[in-house]
N, C-alpha and C positions, 0 to 999 in steps of 0.2 A: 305587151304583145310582141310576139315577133314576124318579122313579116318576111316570110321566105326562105329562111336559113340566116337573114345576118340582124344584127341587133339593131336596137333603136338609138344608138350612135352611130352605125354606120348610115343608118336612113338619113339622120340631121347633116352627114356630110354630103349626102348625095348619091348617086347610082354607081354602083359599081362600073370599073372599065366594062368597056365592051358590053357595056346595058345600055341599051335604048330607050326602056321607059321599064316600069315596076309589071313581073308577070298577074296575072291577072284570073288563072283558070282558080279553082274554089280547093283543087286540091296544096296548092301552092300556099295559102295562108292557112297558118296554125297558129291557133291560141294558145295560151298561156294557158296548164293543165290548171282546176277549178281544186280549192283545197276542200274539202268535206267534211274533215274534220279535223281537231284541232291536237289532240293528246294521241300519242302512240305508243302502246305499250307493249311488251315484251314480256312474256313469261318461262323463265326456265323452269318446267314441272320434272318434279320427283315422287316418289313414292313418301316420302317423306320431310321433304320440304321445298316450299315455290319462292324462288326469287323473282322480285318484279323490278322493272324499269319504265319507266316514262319518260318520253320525250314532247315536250311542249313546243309544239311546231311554231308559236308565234314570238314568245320570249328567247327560248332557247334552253331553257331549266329543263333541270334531270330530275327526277325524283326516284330514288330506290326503296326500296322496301324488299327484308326476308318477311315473306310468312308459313303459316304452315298450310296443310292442302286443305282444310275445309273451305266450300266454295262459301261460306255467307261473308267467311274473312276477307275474302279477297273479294268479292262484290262491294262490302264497305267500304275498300279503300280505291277501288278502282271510281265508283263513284262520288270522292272525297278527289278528285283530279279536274282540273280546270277544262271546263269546255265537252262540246262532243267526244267520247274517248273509244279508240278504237283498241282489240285486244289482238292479242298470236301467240300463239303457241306451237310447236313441233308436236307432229304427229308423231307417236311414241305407244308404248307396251300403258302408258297411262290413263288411252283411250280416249274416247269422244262426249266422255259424261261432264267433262266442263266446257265444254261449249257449249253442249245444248243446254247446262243451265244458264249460263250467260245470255244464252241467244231468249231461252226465255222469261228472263229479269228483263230485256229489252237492250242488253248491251250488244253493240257489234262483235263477230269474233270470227276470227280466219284460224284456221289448222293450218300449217306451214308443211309442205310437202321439206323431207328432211335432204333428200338429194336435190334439191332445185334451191337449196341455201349459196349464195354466194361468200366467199368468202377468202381474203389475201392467200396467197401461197407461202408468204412468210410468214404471217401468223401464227407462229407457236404455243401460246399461250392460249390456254384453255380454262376457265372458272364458269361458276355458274353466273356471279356475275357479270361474264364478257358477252355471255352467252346470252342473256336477259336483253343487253342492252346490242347486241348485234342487231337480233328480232327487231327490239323498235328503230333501230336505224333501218333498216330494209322494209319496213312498213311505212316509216314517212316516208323514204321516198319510191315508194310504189310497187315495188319488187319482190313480194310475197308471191310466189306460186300456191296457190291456195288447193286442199285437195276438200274432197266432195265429204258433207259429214253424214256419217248414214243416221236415221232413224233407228229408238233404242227396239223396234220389230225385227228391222234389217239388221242393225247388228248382233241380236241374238239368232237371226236364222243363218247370219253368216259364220258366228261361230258353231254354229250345228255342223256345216257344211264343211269346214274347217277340221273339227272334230274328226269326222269322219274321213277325212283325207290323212290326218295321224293315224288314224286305226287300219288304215291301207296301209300305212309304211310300218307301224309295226306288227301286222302281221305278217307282212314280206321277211322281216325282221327273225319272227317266230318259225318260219317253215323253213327258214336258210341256217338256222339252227338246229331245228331238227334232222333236216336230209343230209347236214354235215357230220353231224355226231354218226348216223349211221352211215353214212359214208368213210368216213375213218377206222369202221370195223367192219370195210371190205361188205355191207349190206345195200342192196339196190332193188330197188323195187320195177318191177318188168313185166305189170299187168296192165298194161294200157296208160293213160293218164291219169296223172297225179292231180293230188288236192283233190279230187273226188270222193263217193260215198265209199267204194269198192274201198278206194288206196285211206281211206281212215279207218278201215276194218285191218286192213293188212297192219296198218301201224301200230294198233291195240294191242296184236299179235306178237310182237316183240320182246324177246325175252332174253336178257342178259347174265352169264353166272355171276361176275362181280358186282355186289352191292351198290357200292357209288355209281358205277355205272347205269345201274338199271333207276338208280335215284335223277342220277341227272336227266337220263332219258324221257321219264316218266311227267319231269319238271316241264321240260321244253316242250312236252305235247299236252300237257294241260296250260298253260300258257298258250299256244297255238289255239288250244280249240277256245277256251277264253275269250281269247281276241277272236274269233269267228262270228261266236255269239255275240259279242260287241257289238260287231260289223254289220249281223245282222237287225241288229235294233236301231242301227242309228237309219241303216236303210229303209223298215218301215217307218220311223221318224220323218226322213224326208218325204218319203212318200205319200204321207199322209199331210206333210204342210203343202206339195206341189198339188195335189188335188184338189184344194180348198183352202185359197188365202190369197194375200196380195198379187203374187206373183203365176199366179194359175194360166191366166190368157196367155203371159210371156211365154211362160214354161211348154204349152200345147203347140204355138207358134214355131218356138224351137225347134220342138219334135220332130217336125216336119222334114229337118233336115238328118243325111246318115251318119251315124255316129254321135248323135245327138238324143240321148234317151232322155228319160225324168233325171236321173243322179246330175246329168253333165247340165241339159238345161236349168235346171233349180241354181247348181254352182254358179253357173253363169250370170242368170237371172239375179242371186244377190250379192254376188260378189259387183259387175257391176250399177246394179241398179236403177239411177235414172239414165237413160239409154237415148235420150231426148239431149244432154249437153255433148252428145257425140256426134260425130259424122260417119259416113262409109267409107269417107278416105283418112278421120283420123283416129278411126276407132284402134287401126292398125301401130300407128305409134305410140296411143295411149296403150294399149298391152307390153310394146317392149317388143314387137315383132316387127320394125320397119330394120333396114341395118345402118350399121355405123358408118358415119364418114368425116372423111380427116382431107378436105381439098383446100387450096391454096392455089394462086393465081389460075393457069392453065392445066395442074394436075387435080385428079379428081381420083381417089381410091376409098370403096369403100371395104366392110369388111361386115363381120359376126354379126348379128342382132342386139341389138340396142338391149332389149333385157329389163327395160326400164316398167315402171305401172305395176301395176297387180299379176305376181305372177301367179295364183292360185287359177286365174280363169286362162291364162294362157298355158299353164299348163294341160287345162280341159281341152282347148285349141289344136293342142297338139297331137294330144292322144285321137282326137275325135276326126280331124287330118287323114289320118291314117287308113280308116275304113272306105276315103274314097279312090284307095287305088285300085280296091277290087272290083271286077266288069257291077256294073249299076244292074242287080236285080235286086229290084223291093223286095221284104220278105216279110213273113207275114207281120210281127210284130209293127214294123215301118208302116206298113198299111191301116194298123191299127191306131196308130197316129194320126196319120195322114184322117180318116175317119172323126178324130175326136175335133182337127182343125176347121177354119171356116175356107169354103174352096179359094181364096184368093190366096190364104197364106199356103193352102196346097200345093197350087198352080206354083209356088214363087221359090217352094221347096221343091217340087219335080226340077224347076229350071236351076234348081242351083247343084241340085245332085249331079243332074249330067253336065254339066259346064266343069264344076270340080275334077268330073272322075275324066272328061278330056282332058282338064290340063294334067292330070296323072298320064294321063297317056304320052300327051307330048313331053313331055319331060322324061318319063321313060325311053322316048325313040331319041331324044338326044342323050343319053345316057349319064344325067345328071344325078350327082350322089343323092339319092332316099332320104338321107336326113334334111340334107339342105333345101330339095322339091318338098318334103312334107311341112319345112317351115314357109315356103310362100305359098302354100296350098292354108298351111290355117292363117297366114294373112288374111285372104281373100275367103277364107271360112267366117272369120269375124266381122268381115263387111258384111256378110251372108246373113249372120245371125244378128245384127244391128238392123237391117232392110227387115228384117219378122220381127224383132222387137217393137218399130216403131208404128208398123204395119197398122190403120185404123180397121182392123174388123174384129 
């Protein structure tokens, strides 16, 4: 045990100078951390093959093993290890399908958050198995940042969600290819706004004398409307999962607030999903939207946004930010939200719409750059949307 800060040699000589007698408040004594288990293992996963390590927290023994990814493999050997055996691995493109089977064989198993790895600065040497046996050093002694493992419902409605967040970028992709081709042959189109039903009539209409040309053209706008159609299916897709399924009550909650429809509530809802291990004030630097800071004695500077967590829902954050700079009138669709909600989570969305679009205001009257006010505007948006996630009605 240690008692106070100094070891149990210094207690056998006696009280420090200038001590009177041994402190005595409850915060002052701290036990010796409790071990729980005894084997720490490491895994560096690959697509095509798992190295393991173990570390024997009581002898000191290392055990390695290559194997390949099938999970009964490494369930055999993992329980072929002495003692309670705990497992980690780096969250990776490899996914969450071996831990849940781990988890449900009854083995312990943590996913290693891959930015929260410690690690020398001299360190240059890089293998799989440094890599294996880092994991279990940083698991015995305690230091795994652990990230949340979703259920295989949630991780297939997050890669829907996902999905459709690629199908926005390449169809941005697809029409900046189109408007460029006829942009370079001096064509512009000057009927009102684009991307509409009119401006895809007008497009149809295009007609080139040189062949390749009219090839390429014709390419780029079947593609474009391709991806439209895409766009449009994965849209009823979500919309038909946020109507009826797990995430429904979040998702209506949401609504409540501006700039918060079905697409961005759904995003949010499963990207971060239990919404119960967060707070209203750390929900903000679990997204990656508190900012950075580099202080040292009496200087204190901070700078950019941390950037850190999930950016798919902060990027929703941002976007969604932005509607509350315009003057606060419901309209009707918002209403119809507000409608589907129970009135407490109404009442809690009225008080956040107008509290939002004030601090737009004031930061306007100080004439703070746009970008930088809309990113502490979805800080305080995600506090917003964590208070209606957790909301019991």
């Amino acid at each position: 045990t240690v008692w106070g800060g100094w070891g149990l040699a210094t207690c056998e000589r006696g009280l420090p100078s200038g001590m009177r007698s041994w402190p005595v408040e409850p915060q002052m004594w701290m036990e010796a951390p409790v071990k729980r288990h005894r084997t720490s293992v490491g895994l560096d996963v690959h697509a095509r093959s798992v190295v393991g390590c173990a570390l024997d927290g009581e002898t000191g023994e290392v055990f390695e093993r290559r194997l390949t990814p099938d999970y009964r493999e490494m369930l055999d050997w993992l329980r072929s290890l002495p003692g309670r055996v705990v497992v980690t691995y780096e969250a990776g493109p490899t996914g969450f399908g071996l831990a849940r089977f781990l988890i449900a064989a009854g083995m312990a198993c943590l996913v290693a958050a891959p930015s929260k790895l410690q690690r020398a600065s001299g360190d240059r040497v890089k293998t799989d198995a440094r890599d294996a046996a880092h994991l279990a050093r940083l698991l015995h002694l305690g230091q795994i940042v652990e990230v949340a493992i979703p259920s295989a419902g949630q991780e297939a409605a997050r890669d829907l969600v996902r999905a459709r967040e690629d199908c926005r970028g390449d169809l941005m992709s697809a029409r900046h290819r189109v408007s460029k081709l006829l942009l370079r042959q001096g064509v512009v189109y000057s009927g009102g706004r684009t991307w509409t039903g009119k401006h895809q009539v007008w497009l149809r209409t295009q007609r080139f004398d040189a062949m390749p040309l009219q090839l390429a053209f014709d390419t780029a706008l079947d593609t474009m409307l391709a991806t439209v159609d895409r766009r449009n299916r994965l849209d009823e897709a979500i919309a038909e999962l946020a109507a009826d399924s797990a995430y429904t009550p979040v998702v209506t909650r949401l609504g409540c607030l501006r700039g918060v429809s079905t697409l961005t509530a759904f995003g949010l809802a499963v990207e971060i999903g239990d919404w119960d291990r967060l707070t209203g004030r750390s929900i903000g630097a679990y997204l990656g939207l508190v900012p950075t800071e580099y202080s040292s004695g009496n200087s204190r500077s901070q700078g950019s946004i941390t950037k850190t967590g999930n950016g798919h829902a902060r990027r929703l954050l941002i976007e969604a930010a932005w509607h509350h700079r315009q003057p606060y009138r419901p309209g009707v669709d918002l209403r119809r939200r507000w409608d589907a909600a129970s009135p407490a989570a109404r009442a809690r969305g009225q008080v956040a719409n107008r509290r939002l679009h004030h601090r737009w205001e004031v930061f306007d009257a100080r004439k703070k750059r746009p970008v930088v006010a809309n990113t502490a505007i979805a800080r305080e948006l995600a506090g917003w949307c964590w208070s209606l996630a957790v909301l019991d009605t």
